[in-house]
Structures are given as structure tokens and as C-alpha cells.
KOLDREN-956877 format. One line per 5 residues: number of its first residue (from 1); their letters; for each residue x, y, z of N, C-alpha, C. Coordinates in Angstrom, 1 decimal, always signed. Example, Ala and Ser with C-alpha at 12.3 -4.5 7.8 and 13.67 -1.06 7.14 Angstrom:
# KOLDREN-956877
1> AS> +13.2/-5.7/+7.8/+12.3/-4.5/+7.8/+13.2/-3.3/+7.8  +12.8/-2.2/+7.1/+13.7/-1.1/+7.1/+12.9/+0.0/+7.9
# end
This chain:
# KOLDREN-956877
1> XXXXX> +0.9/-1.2/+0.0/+0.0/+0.0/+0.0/+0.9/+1.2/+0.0  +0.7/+2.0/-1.0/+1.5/+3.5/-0.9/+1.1/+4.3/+0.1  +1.6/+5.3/+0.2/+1.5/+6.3/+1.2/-0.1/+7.2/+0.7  -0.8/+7.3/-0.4/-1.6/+8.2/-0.9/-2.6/+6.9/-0.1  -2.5/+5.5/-0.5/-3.7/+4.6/+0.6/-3.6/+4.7/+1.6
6> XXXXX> -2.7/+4.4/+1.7/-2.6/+4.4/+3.8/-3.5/+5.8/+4.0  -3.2/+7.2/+3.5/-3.7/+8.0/+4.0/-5.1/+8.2/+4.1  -5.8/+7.6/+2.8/-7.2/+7.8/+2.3/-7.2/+6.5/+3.8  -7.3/+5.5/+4.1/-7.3/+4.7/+4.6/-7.2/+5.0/+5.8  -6.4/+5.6/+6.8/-6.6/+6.3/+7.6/-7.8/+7.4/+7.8
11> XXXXX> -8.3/+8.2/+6.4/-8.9/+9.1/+6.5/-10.6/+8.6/+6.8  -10.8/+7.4/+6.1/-11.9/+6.5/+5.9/-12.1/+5.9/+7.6  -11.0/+5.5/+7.9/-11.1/+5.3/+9.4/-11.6/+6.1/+10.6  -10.9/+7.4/+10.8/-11.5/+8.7/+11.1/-12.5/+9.2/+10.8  -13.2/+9.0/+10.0/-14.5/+9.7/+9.7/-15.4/+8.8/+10.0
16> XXXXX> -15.1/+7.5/+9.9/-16.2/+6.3/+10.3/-16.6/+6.4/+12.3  -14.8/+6.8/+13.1/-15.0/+6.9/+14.4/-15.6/+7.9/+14.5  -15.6/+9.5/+14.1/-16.2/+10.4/+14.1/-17.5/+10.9/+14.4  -17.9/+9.7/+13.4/-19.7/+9.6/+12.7/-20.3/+8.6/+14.1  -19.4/+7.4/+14.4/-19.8/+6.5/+15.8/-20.1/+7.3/+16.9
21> XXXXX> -19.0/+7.9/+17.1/-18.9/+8.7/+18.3/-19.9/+10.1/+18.4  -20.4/+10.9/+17.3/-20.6/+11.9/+17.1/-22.8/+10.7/+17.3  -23.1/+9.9/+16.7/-24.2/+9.1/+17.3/-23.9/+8.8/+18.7  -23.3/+8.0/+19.3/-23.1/+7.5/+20.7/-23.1/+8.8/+21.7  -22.6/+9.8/+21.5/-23.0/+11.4/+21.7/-24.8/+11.6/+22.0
26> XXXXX> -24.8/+11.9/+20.8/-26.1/+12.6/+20.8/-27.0/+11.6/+21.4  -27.1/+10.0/+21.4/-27.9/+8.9/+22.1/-28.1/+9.5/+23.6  -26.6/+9.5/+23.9/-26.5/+9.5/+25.9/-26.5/+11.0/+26.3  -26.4/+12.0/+25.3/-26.4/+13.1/+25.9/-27.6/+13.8/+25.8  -28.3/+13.6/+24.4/-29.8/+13.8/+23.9/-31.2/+12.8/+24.8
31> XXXXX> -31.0/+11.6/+24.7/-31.6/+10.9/+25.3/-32.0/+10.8/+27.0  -30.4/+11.0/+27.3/-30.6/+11.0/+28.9/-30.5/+12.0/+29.5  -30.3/+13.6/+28.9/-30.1/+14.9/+29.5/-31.2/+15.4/+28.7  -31.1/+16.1/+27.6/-32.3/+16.7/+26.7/-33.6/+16.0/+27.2  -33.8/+15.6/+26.8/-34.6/+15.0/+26.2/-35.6/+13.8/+27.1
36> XXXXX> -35.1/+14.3/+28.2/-35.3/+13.4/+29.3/-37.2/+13.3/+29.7  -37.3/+14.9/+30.0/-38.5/+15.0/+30.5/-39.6/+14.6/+29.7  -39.6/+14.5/+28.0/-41.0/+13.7/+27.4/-40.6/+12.7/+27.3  -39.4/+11.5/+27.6/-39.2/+10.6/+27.3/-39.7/+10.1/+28.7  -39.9/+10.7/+29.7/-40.1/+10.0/+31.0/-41.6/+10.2/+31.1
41> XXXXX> -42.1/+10.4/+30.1/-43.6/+10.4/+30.1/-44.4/+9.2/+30.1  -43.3/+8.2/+28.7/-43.3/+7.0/+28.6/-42.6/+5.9/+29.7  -43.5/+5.1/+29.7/-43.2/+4.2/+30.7/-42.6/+2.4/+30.1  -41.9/+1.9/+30.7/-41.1/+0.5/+29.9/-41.3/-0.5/+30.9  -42.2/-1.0/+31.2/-42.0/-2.2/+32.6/-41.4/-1.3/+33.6
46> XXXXX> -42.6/-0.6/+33.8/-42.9/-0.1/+35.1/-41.6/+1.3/+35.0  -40.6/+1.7/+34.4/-39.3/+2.5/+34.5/-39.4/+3.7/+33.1  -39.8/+4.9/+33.5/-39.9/+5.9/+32.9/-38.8/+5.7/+31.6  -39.0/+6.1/+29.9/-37.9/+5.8/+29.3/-36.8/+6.5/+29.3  -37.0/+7.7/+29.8/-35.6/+8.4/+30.0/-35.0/+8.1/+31.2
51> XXXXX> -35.2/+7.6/+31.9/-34.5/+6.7/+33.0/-33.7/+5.8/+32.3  -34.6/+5.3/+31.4/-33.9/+3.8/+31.2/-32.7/+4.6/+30.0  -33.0/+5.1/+28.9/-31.9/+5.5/+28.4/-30.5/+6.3/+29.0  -30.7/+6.7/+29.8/-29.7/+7.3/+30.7/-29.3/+6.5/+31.3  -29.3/+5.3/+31.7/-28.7/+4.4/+32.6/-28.5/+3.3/+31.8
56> XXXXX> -29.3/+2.2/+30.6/-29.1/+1.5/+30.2/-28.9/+1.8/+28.4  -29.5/+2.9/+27.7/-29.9/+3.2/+26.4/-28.0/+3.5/+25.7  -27.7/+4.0/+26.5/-25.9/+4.5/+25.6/-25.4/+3.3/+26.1  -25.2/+2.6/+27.1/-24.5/+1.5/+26.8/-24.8/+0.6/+26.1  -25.6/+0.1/+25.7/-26.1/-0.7/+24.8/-26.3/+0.0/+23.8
61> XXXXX> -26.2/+1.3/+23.0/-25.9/+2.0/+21.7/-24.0/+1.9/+22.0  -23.7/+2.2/+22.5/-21.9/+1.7/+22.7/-21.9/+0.3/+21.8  -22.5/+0.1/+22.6/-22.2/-1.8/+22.5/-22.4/-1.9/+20.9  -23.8/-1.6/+20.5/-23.7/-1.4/+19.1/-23.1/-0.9/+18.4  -22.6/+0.2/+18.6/-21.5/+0.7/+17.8/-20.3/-0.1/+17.9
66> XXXXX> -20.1/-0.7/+18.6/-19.0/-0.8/+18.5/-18.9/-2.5/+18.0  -20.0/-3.3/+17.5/-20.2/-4.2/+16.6/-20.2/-3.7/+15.1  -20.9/-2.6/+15.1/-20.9/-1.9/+13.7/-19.2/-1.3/+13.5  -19.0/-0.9/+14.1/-17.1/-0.2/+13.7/-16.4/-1.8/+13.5  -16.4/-2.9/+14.2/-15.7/-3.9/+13.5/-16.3/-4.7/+12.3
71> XXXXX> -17.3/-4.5/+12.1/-18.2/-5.2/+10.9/-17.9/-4.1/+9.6  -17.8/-2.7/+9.8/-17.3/-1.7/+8.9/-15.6/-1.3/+8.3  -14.9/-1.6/+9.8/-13.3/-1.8/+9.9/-13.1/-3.3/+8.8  -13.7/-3.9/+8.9/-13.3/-5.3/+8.3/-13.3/-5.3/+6.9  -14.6/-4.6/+6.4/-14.9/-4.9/+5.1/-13.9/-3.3/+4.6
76> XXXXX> -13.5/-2.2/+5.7/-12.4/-1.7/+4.3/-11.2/-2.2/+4.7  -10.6/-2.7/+5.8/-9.7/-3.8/+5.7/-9.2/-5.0/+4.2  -10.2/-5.3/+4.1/-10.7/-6.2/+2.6/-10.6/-5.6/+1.5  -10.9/-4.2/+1.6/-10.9/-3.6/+0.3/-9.5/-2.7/+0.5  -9.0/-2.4/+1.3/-7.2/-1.9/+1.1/-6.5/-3.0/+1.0
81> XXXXX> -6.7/-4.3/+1.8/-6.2/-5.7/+1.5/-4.8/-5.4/+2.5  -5.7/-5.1/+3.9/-4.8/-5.3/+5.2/-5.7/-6.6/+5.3  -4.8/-7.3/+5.9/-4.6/-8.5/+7.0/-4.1/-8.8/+8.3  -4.7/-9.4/+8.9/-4.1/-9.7/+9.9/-4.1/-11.1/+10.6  -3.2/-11.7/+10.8/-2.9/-13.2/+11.3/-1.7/-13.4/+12.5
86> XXXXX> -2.4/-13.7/+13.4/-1.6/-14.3/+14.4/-0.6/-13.3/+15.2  -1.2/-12.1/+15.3/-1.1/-10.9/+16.3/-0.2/-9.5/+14.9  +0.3/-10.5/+13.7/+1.3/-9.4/+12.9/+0.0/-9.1/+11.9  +0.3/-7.5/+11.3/-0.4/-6.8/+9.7/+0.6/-7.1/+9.0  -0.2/-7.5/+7.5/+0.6/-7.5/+6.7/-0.7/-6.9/+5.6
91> XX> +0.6/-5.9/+5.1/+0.1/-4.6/+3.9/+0.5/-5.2/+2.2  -0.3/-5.2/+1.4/+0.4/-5.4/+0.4/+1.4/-5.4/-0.2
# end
């Protein structure tokens, strides 16, 4: 891989954490601070939902995200044609 991929490649990487982080944001900060008081109008087995997002809603959006960033890492892994085996990267 030349230096012009690596960089796009790095850049593709960055913008993917960005876009994770910049949702996992707005979930725990929107959900359980904003946005709390019409969300706690609704009720979930007995626990107002902005309760429940503020305590259980971002970590389990984490969690997703962070199945989605290895399911998305992988497939441009495959398409720069990094590998990895047995703890070493090997680049084209």
C-alpha cells in the first residue's frame, strides 16, 4: 500500500469513528439529559424511558457501535487488502 492509501485509509477510518462517536454522543447526551422529561412520560415495565436511556440506552448504543465499527473496519480492511494473522499486519 503506498502512502496516498494508507492515507485515504486512515482518512476513511477517522471519519467512520467520528460519525460512531458523534451518534453515541447525541444517544447519551440527547436521550438522557435533553430530552429526558418527554421521554419519561413513557413508561417501559414499570421504569420511565428516559430513566432507562440514561442508565441502560448509551450503553447498549456503545455496544452497538462498537459491533458496527468492527463489521465496517473489516470490510475496508478487505478492500485496502490489510490482514491480519496471528497478532502481525501484513500490507500489500
Amino acid at each position: 500500500m503506498d502512502d496516498a492509501q494508507r492515507q485515504e485509509y486512515w482518512r476513511r477510518n477517522l471519519r467512520l469513528m467520528a460519525v460512531l462517536l458523534a451518534v453515541w454522543a447525541l444517544v447519551s447526551f440527547g436521550a438522557g439529559i435533553v430530552f429526558v422529561e418527554p421521554l419519561n412520560r413513557i413508561e417501559i415495565a414499570g421504569f420511565p424511558l428516559g430513566f432507562w436511556f440514561s442508565q441502560q440506552g448509551s450503553i447498549i448504543t456503545f455496544v452497538a457501535l462498537i459491533a458496527i465499527y468492527v463489521w465496517r473496519m473489516d470490510r475496508l480492511d478487505a478492500e485496502y487488502g490489510v490482514t491480519e494473522t496471528e497478532g502481525e499486519v501484513h500490507h500489500p
